[in-house]
N, C-alpha and C positions, 0 to 999 in steps of 0.2 A: 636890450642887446648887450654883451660883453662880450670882448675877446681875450685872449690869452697873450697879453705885451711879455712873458717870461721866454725864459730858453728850457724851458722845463715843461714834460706833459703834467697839465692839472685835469683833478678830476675835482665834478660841481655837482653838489648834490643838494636836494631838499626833503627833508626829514621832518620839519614841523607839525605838519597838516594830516590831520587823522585819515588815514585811509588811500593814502597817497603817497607814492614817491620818485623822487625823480634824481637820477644820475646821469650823466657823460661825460666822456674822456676828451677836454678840449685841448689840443695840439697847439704847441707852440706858435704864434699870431693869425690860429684861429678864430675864426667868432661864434659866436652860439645866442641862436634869437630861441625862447620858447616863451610858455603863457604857465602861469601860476596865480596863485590867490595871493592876495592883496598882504596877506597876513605873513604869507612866504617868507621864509629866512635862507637864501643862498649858499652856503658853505662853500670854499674854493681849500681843497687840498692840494699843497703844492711839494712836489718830488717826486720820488721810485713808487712802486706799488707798497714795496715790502716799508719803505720808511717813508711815507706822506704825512706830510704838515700839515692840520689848520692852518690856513694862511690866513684866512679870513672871514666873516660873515656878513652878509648885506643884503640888509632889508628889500623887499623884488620892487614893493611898493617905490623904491629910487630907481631901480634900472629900469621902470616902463617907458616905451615909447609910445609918442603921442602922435598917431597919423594926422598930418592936414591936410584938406578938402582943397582940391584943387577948384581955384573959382575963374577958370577960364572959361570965356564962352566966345561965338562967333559975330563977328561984325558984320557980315553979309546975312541979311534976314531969308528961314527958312521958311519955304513954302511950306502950309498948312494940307494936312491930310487927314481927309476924314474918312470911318472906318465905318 
């Protein structure tokens, strides 16, 4: 996941990966979750449409997030039910 810490709208694209691509316009302390390949190279263009910056590139393989397993369970034991 990233967001957009600028005052400025950026647009994020990814161009790498054959047969695929992915752009959006993330808004000023926006955030943007999506899924890519491993191999992914993020681009963050930052300013106007007519005059946008490379600001940046990074690797997606660094921005993944890593869901944990929530390992709650109940302390009152359930009755068993057979089908």
């Amino acid at each position: 996941m990233g967001a957009n810490v600028t005052n400025q709208i950026q647009v994020v694209r990814i161009e790498n990966i054959a047969n695929w691509y992915f752009e959006r316009v993330v808004f000023p302390e926006q955030r943007l979750m999506f899924e890519a390949a491993t191999e992914a190279v993020l681009e963050i263009h930052t300013g106007t449409v007519a005059s946008a910056i490379l600001s940046d590139k990074i690797p997606c393989y660094v921005l993944r997030v890593i869901e944990e397993v929530s390992c709650e369970f109940d302390l009152v034991p359930q009755k068993k039910v057979r089908y």
